[in-house]
N, C-alpha and C positions, 0 to 999 in steps of 0.2 A: 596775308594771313592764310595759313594750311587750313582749308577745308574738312581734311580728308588727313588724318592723320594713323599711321601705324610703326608701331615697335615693339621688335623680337617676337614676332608672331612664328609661331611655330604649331605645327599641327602632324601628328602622329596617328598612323592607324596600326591597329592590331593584325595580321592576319596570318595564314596558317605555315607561309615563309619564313614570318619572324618579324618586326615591325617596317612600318613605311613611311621616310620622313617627307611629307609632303613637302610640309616650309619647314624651315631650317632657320630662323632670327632673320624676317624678313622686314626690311623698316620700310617707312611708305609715307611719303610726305605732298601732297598736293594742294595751290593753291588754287584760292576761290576764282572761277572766271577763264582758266585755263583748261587744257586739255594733256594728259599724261597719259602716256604708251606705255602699257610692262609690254615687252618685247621677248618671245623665245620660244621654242619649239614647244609642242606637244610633250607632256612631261615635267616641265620649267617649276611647275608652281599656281601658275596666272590664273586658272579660274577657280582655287584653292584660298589663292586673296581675295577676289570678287565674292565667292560665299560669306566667307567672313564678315566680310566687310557690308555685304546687304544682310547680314541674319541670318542665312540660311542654314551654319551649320558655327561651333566654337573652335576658339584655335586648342591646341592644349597647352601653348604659355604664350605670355604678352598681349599686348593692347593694342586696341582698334578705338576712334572715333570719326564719327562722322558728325560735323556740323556743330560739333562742341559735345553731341550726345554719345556715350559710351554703347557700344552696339552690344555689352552684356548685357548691362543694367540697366538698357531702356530701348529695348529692342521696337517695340509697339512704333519709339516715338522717332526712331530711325528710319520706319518706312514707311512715317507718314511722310517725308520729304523726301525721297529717292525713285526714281524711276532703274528699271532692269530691265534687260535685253539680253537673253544667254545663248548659248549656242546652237541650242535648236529653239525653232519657233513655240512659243506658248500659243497656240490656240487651239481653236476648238473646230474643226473642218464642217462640223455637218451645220453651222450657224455660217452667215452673210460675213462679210468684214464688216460691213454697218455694226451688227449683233454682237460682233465682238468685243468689238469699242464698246458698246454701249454696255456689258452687260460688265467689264472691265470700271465703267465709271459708275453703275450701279454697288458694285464690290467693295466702290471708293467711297459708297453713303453720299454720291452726290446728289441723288435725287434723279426723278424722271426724267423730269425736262430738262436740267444742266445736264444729264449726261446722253441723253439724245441731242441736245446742241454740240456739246466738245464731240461726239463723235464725227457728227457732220463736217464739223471745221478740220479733224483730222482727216477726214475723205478728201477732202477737198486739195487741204498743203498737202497731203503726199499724191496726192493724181491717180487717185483709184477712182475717183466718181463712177466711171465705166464700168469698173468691179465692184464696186463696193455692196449691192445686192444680189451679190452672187455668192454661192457656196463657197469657202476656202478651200476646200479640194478637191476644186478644179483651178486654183490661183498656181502661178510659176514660183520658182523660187523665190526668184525678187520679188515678187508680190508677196509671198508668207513675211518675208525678212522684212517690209514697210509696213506689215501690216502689225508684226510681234513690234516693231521702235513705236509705233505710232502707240499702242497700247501700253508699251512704258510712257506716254509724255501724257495720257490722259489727264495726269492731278497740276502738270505743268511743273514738274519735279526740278529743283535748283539744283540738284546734283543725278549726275545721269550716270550708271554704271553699263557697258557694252560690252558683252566677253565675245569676242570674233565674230564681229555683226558680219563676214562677207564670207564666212570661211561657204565654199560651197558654191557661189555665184561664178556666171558669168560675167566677162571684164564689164560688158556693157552694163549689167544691173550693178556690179559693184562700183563703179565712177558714179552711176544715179546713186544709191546711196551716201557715198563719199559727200555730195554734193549738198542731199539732205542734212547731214549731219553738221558740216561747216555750218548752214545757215543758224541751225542748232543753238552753236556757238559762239554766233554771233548775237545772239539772242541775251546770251549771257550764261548759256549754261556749264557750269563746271561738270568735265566729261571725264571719265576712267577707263579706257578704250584698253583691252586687251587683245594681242594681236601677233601671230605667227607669220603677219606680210610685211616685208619691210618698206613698200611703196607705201602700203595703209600708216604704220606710224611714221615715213616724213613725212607724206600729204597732210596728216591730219593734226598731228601732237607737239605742243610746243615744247616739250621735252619728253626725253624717253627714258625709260629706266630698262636696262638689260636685266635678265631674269634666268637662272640658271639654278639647277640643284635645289629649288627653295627658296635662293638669296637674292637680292640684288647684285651684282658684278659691276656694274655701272651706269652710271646716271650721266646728260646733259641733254643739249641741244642734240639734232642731226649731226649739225657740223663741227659742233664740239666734240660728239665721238669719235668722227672723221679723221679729225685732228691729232687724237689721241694717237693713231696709227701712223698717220703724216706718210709721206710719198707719191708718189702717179705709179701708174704698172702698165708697163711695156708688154704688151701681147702682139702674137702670130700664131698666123693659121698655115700649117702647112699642106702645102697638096701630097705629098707622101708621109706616112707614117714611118718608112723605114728613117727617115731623116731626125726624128726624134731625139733620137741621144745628143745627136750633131748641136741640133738647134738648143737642147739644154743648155749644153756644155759653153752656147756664145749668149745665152741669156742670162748664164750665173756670170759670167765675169763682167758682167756689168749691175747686177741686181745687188739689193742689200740684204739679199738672202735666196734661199733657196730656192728656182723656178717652181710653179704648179702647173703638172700638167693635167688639160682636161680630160672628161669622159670619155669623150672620141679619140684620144690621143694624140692629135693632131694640132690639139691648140694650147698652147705654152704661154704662160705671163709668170711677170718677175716685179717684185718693187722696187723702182728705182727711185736715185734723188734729186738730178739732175735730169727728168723726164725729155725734154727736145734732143738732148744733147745726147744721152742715155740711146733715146730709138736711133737717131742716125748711125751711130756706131754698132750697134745689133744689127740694122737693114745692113751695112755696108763688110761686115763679116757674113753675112748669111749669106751676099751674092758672092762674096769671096769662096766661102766654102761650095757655091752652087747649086743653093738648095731653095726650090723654089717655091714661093708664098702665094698661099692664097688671099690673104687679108693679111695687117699691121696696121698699130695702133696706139693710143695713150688714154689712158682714161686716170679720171680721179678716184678717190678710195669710197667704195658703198658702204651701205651700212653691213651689206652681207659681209664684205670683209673686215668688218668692224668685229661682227657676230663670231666672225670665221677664225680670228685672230684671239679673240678671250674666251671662247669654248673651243675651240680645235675642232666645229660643226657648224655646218649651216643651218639659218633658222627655220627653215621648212622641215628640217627632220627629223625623226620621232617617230612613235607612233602614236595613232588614235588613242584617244581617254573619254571615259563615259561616266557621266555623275549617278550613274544608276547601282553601284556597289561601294563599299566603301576604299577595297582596290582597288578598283581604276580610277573611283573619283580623288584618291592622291595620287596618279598618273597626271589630272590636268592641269 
């Protein structure tokens, strides 16, 4: 059963350009106990749905529920079961992380003592103890980021909503997080992970939804999108640039389309269909033509070329969006 339910959500802002269609008939279906990725650049949509969808702000046509409750018409009772986690840290720097938990579980009418205990027990699963009565700014990044998830899960929330819990981190703090959150999940909680990393949604998401213009574009598994695309892709690296045309020219006649060359220029991939068979005929024309490689290879299809293939862009780019105008906040 869908937990987390949306259709033809749309949302428009006014502004002195002419209008802005955030979403565009966005539909949104997530089962209870799972984990779903909207996937897409800066721009896409994705933290345009998460407001929605926590209260925060109305679509201007179509429906939202959560948990069977309609997030118009009973908004109050929408977030008494939802934890949130947005893109910047919610806290309060000049308070401890102790105080902040606690003052988050006061907020929640838990009472003194239950929300001095759930604070501790959150000090504790996330491995701040060390920190935990210390000011939050003087905390790291990854420390604000464990400390703003830990303050969504105060009420022990069945459904968890994360719009770019890592944007910003270091690898090391973001795999710690990754790591929190599977446990999370294993836990039982149903998660809404929005996410411009394409390593964050296969690590994490049993399916994914692509996100572009507003819309959905496509839905499945990792490998079910993979699929979608089907092929291996032949690359090299060549140690001269001027060689470039040369080595196109023996990459298309083997690829099912047209070579991409990289940034550097240097390095050339093709999809092919016959991938073993494919490179050795590429390696054995490119010594023919005598042109010398630096690296050759086969790889399987990413999700970036997944991304790369139904918007004609990679999910990294875009630019920055900020919920603080009603312009840029249909930018996210």
């Amino acid at each position: 059963m869908a937990i987390i339910e949306a259709a033809g959500l749309e949302k428009t802002y006014s502004t002195k350009s002419g209008p802005v269609h955030a979403l565009d008939g966005m539909d949104l279906s997530v089962p209870e106990g799972t984990v779903k990725a909207l996937l897409g650049p800066n721009g896409a949509g994705k933290t345009t749905v998460v407001k929605i969808l926590t209260t925060l702000i109305q679509p201007t046509a179509g429906t939202a529920r959560v948990d069977g409750l309609d997030v118009l018409r009973d908004p109050k009772a929408v977030r008494r079961i939802i934890g949130v986690s947005g893109q910047y840290s919610a806290v309060d720097e000049n308070l401890t992380g102790f105080e902040n938990l606690d003052m988050v579980g006061r907020l929640y009418h838990l009472g003194a003592s239950a929300s001095r205990r759930r604070a501790q027990e959150l000090i504790d699963q996330f491995e701040l103890t060390e920190a935990g009565n210390r000011p939050v700014k003087g905390f790291s990044g990854g420390m604000r980021r464990r400390i703003d998830l830990a303050g969504a899960l105060v009420i022990r929330p069945k459904i968890l909503f994360l719009d770019e819990p890592t944007t910003g981190l270091d690898p090391r703090s973001r795999i710690s997080l990754w790591g929190i959150i599977k446990e999370l999940v294993r836990d039982g909680t149903t998660l809404l992970l929005t996410t411009q990393y394409l390593e964050e949604a296969d690590q994490l998401s049993d399916d994914i939804v692509v996100i572009d213009g507003g819309r959905a574009i496509a839905e499945g598994t990792s490998d079910e999108l993979k699929a979608q695309i089907g092929g291996h892709r032949a690359s090299v690296s060549l140690l001269e640039q001027a060689d470039a045309p040369t080595a196109r020219a023996v990459l298309g006649r083997y690829g099912d389309g047209e070579p991409v060359t990289g940034d550097d220029g240097r390095s050339i991939e093709v999809t092919v269909s016959d991938g073993p068979r494919a490179l050795q005929l590429i390696l054995a024309d490119l010594e023919e033509a005598g042109i010398a490689l630096h690296d050759a290879g086969m790889r399987r299809p990413s999700l970036d070329d997944v991304f790369l293939t139904l918007t004609g862009r990679r999910a990294e780019d875009g630019t920055d969006s900020s919920d603080s105008t009603p312009g840029k906040e249909a930018a996210a």
